[in-house]
N, C-alpha and C positions, 0 to 999 in steps of 0.2 A: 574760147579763150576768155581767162578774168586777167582782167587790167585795173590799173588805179595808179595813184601817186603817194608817195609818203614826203611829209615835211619836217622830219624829223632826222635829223643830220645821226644821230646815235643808230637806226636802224642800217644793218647793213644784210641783213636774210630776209628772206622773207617766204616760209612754207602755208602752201593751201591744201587743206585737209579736210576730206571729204566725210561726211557722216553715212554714207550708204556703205561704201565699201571700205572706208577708216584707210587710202590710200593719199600718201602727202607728197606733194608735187613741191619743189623747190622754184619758187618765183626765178626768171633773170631778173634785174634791176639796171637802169637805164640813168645814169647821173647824166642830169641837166645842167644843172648849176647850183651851187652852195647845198642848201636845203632841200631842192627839191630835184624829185627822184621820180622816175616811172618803171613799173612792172609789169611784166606777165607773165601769167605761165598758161600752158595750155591742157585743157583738161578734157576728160574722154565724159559723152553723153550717158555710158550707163556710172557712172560716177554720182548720179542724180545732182540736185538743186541747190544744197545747203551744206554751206562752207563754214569752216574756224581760215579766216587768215590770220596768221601767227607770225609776228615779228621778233628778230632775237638784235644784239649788241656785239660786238666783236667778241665777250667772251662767251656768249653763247647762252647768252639768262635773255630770258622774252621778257620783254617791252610789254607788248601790246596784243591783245588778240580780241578779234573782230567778227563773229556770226552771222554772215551772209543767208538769205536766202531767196534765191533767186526765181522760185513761185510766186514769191510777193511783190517782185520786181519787175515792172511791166516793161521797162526801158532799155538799160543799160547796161554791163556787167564791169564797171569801173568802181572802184570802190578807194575812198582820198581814205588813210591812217594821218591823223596828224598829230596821234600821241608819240 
């Protein structure tokens, strides 16, 4: 599973796409309060390590996109967007 939060009240999607098999998962999104926002989505292991999270705007034009990769990541797999 990749998790994270976004602080940016304009994002409302949020798709993770994988670079091994170019397969894009549509995040849920979890409203907390105002601006902030929690995601996941859950992802299959031969999907390999290294992600695009990709944020779009109610009309559908991306915001923001984020390059994960999760071999260099010893920890966690949450990832904050706060553009």
């Amino acid at each position: 599973m990749l998790h994270g939060i976004t602080l940016n009240p304009d994002i409302k999607r949020v798709v993770v796409k994988d670079y091994k098999r170019g397969i894009e998962r549509q995040a849920q999104i979890i409203n907390i309060r105002d601006k902030f926002n929690l995601y996941f989505v859950f992802i299959d292991s031969n999907q390999g390590q290294k992600f695009d999270i990709i944020t779009y705007n109610n009309s559908g034009q991306k915001i923001y996109i984020k390059t994960i990769n999760e071999e260099l990541t010893s920890t966690s797999n949450s990832v904050e967007l706060v553009e």
